[in-house]
FIDREN-847826 format. One line per field, with one value per atom (N, C-alpha, C, O): residue number from 0; atom name; x, y, z. Coordinates in Angstrom, 1 decimal. Layout:
<nodes>
gufi	c(NUM;...)
lummi	c(CA;...)
east	c(X;...)
north	c(Y;...)
up	c(Z;...)
</nodes>
This chain:
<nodes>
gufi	c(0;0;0;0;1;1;1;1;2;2;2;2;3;3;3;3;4;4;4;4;5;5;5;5;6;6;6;6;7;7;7;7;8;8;8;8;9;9;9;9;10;10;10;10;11;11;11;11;12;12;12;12;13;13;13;13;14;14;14;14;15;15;15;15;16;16;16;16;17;17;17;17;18;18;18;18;19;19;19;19;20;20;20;20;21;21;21;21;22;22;22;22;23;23;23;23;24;24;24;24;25;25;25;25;26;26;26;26;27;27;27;27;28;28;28;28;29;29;29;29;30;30;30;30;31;31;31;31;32;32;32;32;33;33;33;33;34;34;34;34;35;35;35;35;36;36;36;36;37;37;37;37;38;38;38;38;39;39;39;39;40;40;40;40;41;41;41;41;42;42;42;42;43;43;43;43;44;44;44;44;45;45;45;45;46;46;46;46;47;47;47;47;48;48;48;48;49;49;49;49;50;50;50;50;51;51;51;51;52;52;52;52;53;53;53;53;54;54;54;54;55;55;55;55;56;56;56;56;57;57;57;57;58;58;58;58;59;59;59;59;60;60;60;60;61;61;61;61;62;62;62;62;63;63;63;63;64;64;64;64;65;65;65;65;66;66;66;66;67;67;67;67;68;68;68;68;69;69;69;69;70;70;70;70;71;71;71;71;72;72;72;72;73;73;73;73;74;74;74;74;75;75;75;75;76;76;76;76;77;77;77;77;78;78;78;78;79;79;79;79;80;80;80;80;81;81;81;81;82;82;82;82;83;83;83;83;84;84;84;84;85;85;85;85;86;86;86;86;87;87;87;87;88;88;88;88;89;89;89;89;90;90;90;90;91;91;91;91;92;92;92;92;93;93;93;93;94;94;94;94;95;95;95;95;96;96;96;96;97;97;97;97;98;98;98;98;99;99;99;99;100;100;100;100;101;101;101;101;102;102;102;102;103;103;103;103;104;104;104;104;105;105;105;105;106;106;106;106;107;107;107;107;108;108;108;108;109;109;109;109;110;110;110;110;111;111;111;111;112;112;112;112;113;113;113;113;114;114;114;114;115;115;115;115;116;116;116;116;117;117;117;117;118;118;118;118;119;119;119;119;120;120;120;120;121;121;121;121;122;122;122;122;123;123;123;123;124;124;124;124;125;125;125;125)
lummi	c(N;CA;C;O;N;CA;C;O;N;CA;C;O;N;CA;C;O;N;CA;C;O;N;CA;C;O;N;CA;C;O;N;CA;C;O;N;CA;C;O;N;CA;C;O;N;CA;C;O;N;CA;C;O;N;CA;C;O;N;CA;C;O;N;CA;C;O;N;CA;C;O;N;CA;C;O;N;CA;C;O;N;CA;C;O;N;CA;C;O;N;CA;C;O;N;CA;C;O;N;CA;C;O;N;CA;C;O;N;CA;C;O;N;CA;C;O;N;CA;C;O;N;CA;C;O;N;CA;C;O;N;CA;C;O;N;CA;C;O;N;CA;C;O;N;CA;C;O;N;CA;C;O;N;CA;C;O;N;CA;C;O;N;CA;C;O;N;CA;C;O;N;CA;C;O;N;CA;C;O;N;CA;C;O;N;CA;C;O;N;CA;C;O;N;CA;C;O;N;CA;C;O;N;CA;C;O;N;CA;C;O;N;CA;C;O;N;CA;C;O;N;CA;C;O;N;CA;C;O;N;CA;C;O;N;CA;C;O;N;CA;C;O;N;CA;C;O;N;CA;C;O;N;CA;C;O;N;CA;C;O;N;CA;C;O;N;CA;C;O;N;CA;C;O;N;CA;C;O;N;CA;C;O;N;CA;C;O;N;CA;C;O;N;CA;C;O;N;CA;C;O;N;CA;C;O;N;CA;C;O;N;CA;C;O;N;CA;C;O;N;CA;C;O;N;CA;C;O;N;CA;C;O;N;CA;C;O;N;CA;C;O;N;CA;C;O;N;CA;C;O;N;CA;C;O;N;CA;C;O;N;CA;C;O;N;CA;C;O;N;CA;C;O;N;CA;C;O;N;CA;C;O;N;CA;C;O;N;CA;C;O;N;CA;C;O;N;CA;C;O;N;CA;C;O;N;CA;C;O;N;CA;C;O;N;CA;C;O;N;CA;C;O;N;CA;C;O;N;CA;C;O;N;CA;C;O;N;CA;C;O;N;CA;C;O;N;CA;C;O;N;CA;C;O;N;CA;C;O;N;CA;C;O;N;CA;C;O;N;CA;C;O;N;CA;C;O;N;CA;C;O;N;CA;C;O;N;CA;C;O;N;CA;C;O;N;CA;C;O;N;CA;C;O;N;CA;C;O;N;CA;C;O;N;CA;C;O;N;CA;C;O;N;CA;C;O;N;CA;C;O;N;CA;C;O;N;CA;C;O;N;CA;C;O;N;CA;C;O;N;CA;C;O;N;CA;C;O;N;CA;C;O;N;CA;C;O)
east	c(-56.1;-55.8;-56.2;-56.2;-56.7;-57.2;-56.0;-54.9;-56.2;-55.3;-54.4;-54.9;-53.8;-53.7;-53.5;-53.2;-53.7;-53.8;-52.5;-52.0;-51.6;-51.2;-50.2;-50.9;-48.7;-48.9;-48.2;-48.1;-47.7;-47.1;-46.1;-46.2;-45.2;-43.8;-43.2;-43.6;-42.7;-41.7;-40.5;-40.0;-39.6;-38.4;-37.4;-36.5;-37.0;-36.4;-36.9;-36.2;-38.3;-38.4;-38.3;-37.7;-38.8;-37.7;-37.2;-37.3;-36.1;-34.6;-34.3;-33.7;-34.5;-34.6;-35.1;-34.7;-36.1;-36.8;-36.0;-35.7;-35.8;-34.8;-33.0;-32.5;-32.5;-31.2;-31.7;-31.0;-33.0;-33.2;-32.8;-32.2;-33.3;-34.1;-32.0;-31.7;-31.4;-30.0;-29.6;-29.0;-29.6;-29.0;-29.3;-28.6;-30.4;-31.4;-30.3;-29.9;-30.2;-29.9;-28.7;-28.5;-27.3;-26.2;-26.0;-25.1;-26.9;-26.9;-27.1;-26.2;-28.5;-27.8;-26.8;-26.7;-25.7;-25.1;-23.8;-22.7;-23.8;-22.4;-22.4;-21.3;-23.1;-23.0;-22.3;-21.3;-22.4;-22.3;-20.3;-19.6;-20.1;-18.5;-17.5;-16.4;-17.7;-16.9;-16.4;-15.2;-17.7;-17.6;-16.8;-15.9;-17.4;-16.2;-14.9;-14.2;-14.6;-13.3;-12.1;-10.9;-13.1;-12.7;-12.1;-11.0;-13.5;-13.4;-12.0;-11.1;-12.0;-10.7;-9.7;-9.0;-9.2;-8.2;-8.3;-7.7;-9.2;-9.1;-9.4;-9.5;-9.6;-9.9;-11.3;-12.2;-11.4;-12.9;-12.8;-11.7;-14.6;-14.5;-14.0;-13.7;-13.8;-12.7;-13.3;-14.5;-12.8;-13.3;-14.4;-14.3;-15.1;-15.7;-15.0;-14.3;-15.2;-13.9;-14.3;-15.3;-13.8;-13.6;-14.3;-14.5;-14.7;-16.1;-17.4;-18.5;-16.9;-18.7;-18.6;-17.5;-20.1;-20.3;-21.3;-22.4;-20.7;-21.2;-22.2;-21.8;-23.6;-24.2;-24.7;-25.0;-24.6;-25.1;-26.4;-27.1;-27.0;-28.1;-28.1;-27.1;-29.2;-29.2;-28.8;-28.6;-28.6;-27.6;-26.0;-25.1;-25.9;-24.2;-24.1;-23.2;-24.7;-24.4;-23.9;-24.0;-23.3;-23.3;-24.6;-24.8;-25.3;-26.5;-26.3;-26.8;-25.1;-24.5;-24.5;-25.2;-23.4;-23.5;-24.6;-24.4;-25.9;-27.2;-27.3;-26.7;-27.6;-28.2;-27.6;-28.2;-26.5;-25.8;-25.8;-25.3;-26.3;-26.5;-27.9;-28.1;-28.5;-30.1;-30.5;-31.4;-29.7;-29.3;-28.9;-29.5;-27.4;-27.2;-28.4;-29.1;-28.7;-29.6;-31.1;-31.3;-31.9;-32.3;-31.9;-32.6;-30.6;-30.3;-30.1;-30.3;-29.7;-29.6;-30.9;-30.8;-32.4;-33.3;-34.1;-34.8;-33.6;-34.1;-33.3;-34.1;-31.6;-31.2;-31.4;-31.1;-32.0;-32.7;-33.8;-34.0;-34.5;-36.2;-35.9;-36.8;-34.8;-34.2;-34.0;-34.7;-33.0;-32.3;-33.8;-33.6;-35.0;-36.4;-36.9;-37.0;-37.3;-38.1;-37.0;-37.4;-35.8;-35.4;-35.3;-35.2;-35.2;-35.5;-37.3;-37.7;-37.7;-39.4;-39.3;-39.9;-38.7;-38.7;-38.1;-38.7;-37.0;-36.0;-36.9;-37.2;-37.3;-38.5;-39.5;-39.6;-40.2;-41.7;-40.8;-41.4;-39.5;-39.7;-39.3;-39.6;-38.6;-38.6;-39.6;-39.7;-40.9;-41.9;-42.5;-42.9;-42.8;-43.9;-42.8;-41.7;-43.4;-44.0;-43.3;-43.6;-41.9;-41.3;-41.4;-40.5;-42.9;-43.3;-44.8;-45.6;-44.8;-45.9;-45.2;-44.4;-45.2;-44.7;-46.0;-46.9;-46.5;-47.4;-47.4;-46.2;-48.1;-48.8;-47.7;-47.2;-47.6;-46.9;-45.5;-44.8;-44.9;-43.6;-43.2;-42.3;-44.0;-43.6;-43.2;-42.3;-44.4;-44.3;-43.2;-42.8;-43.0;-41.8;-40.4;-39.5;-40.7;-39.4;-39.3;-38.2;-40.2;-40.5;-40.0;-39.5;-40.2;-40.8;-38.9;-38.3;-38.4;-36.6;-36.2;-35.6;-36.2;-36.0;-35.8;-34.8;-37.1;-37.8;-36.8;-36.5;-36.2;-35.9;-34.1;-33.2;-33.9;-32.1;-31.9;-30.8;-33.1;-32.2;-32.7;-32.3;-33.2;-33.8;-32.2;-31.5;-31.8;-30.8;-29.3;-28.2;-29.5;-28.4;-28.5;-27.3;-29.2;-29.9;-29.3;-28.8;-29.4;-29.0;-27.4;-26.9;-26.6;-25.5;-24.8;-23.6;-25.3;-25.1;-24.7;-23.6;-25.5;-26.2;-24.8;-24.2;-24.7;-23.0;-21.8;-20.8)
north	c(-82.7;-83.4;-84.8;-85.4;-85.4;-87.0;-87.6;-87.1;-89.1;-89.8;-90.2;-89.2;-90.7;-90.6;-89.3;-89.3;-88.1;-86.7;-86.1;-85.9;-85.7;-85.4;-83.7;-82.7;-83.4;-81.6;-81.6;-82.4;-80.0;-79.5;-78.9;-78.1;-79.0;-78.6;-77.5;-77.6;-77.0;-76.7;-76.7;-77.5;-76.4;-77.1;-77.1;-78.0;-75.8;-75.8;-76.9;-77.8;-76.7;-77.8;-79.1;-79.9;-79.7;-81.1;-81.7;-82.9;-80.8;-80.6;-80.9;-82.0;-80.2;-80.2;-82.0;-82.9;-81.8;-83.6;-84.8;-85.9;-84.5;-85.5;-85.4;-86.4;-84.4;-84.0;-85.0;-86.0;-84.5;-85.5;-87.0;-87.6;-87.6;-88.5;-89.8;-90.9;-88.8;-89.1;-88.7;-89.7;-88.2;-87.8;-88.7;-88.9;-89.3;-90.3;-92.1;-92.8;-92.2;-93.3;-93.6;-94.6;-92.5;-92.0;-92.3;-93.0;-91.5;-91.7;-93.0;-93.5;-94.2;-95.5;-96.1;-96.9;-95.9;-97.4;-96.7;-97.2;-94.9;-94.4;-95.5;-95.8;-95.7;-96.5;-97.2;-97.2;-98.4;-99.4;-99.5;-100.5;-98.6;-98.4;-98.2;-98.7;-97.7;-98.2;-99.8;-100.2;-100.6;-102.0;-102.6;-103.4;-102.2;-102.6;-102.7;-103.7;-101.4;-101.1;-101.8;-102.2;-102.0;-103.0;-104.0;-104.4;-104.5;-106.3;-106.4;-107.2;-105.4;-105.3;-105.6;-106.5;-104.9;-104.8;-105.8;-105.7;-106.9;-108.0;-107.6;-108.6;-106.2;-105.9;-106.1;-106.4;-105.9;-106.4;-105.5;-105.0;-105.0;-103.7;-103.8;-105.0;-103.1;-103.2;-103.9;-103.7;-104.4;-105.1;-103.9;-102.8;-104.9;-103.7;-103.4;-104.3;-102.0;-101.6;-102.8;-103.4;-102.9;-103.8;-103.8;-104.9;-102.5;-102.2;-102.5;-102.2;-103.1;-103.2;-104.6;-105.2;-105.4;-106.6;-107.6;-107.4;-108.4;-108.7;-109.7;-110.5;-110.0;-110.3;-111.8;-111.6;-113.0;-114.0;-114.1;-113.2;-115.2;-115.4;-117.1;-117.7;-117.5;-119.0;-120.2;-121.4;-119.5;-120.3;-120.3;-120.9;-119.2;-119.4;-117.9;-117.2;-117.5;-116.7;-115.2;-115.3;-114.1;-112.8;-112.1;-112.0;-111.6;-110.5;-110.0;-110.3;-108.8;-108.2;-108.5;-108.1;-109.7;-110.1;-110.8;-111.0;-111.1;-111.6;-110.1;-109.8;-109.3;-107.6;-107.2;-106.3;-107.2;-107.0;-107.6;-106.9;-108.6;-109.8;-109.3;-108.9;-109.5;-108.7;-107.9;-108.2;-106.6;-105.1;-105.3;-105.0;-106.0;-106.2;-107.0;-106.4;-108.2;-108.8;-107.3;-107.0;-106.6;-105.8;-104.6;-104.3;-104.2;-103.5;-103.6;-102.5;-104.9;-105.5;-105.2;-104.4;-105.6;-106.2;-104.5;-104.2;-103.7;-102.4;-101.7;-101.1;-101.7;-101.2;-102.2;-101.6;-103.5;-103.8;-103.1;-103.0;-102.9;-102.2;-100.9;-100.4;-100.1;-98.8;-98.8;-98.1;-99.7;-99.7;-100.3;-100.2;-100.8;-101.0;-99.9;-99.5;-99.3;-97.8;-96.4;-95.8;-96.4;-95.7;-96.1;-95.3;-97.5;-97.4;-97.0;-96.2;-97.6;-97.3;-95.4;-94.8;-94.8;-93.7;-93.2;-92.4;-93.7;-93.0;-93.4;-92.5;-94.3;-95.1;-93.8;-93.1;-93.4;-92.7;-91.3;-90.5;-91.1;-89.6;-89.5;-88.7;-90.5;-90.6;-90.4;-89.3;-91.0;-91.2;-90.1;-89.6;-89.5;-88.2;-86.8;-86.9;-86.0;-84.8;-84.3;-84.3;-83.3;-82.3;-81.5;-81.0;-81.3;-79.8;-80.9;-80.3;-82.2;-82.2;-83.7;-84.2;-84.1;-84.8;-85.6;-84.7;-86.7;-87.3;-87.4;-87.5;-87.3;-86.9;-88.6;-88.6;-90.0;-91.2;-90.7;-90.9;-90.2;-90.0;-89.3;-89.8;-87.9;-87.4;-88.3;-88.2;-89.2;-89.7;-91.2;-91.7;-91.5;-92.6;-92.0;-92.6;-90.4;-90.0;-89.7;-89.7;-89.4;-89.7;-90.9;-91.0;-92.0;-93.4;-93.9;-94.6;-93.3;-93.2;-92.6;-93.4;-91.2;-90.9;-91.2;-90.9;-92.1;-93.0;-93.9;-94.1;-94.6;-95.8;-95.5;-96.3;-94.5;-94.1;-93.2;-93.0;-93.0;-92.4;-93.9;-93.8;-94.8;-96.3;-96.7;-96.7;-97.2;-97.6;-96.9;-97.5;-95.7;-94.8;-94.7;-94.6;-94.6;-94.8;-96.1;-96.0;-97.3;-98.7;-98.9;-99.8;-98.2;-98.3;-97.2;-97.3;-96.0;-95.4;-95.9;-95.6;-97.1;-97.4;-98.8;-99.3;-98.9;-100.2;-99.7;-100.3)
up	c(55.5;54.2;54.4;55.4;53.1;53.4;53.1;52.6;53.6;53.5;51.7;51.1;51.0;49.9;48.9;47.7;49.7;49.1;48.8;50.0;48.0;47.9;48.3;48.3;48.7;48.8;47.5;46.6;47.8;46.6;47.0;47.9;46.6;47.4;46.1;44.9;46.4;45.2;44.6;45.4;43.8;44.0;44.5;44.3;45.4;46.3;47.5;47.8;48.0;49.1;48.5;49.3;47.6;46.9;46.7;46.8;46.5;47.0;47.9;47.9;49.2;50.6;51.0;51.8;50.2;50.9;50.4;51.0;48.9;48.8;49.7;50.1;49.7;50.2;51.6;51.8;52.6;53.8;53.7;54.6;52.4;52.2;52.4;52.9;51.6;51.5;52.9;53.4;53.4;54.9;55.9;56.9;55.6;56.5;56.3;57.2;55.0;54.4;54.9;55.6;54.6;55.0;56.8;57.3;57.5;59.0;59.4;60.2;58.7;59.0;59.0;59.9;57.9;57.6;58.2;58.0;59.2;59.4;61.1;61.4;61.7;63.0;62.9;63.6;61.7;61.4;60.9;60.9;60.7;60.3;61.5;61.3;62.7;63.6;64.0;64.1;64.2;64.5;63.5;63.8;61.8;61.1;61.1;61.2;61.1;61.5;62.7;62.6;63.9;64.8;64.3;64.5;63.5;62.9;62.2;62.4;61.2;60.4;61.1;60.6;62.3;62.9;64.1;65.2;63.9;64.7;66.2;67.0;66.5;67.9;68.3;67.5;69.8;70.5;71.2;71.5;71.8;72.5;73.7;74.0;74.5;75.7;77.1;77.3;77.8;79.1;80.0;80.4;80.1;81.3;82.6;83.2;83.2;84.2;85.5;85.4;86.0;87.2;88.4;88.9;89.0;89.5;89.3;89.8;88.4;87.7;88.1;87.8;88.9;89.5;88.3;88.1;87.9;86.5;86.8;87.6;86.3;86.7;85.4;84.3;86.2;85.3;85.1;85.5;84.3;84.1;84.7;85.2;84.6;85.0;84.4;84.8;82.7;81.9;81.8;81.1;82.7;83.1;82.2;82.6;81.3;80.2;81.3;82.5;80.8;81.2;81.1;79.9;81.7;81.5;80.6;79.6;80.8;79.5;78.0;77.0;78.2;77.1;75.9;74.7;76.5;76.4;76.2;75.1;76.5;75.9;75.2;74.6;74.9;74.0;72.6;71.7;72.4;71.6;71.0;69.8;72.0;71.7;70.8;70.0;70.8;70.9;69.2;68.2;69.4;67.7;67.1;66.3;67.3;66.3;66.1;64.9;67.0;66.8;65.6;64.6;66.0;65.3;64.1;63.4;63.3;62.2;61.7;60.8;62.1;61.8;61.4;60.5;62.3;62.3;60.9;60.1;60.7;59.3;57.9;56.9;57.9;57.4;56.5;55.3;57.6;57.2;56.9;56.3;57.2;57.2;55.5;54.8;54.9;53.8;53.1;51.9;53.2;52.7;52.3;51.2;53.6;53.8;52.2;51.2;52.8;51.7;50.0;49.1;49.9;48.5;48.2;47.4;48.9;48.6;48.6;47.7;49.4;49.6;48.1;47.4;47.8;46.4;45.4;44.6;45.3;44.1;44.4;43.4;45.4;45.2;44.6;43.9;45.1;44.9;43.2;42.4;43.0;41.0;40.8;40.3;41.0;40.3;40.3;39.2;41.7;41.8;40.8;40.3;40.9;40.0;41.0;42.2;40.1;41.1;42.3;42.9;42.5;42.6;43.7;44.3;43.6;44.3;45.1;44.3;45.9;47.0;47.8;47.9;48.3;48.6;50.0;50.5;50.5;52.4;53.0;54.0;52.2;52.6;52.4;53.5;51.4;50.9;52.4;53.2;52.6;53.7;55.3;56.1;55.3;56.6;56.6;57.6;55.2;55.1;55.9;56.5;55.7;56.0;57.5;58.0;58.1;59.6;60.2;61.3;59.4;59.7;59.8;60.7;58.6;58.6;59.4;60.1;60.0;61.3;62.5;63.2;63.0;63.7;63.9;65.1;62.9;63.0;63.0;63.3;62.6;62.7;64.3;64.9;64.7;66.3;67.0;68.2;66.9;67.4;67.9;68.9;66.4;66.2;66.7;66.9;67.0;67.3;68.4;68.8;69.3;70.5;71.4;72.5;70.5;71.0;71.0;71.7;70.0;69.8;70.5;70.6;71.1;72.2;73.3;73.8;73.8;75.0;74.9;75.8;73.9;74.2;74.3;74.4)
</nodes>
């Protein structure tokens, strides 16, 4: 297929791509409701166990805490472009033609994917 080319889906698969398209959107912003939750309740995540030999940097700072820092501003910058990608995504699929879906529409939704195990990935990893 060329680039710009359009498929044809039908309306059960449609369906399916928009239901994704919500699922995708949904999976970002559910990470993000723990930490809130925290904030609400004035709590901070728990000390690291005591075994663990914590390692500074040359600014006195914690390693840790510098990657950690990192990690959120990333992650910000990533559901950002996530909550971008899906409106562009809800906008193309109003527009196109029930039954026919465009070869970009498809790969926006990869592109959301992409970018929600990124993010899920990093918030694992704290």
């Amino acid at each position: 297929m060329r680039a710009g080319s359009a498929m044809r889906f039908g309306p059960t698969q449609a369906r399916r791509l928009r239901r994704c398209a919500l699922v995708f959107s949904i999976a970002a912003i559910l990470p993000l409701a723990p930490r809130a939750v925290d904030a609400q309740r004035g709590g901070a995540s728990p000390p690291p166990p005591p075994e663990q030999e914590e390692v500074r940097l040359p600014n006195g700072k914690l390693q840790r805490d510098e990657i950690a820092k990192a990690e959120h501003e990333q992650n910000l910058k990533d559901a950002a472009q996530l909550v971008e990608l899906s409106e562009q995504l809800k906008e193309e699929l109003e527009k196109n033609d029930r039954f026919v879906v465009s070869m970009s529409t498809v790969k926006k939704t990869d592109d959301i994917e992409k970018l929600v195990r990124k993010i899920r990935s990093r918030l694992r990893h704290n």
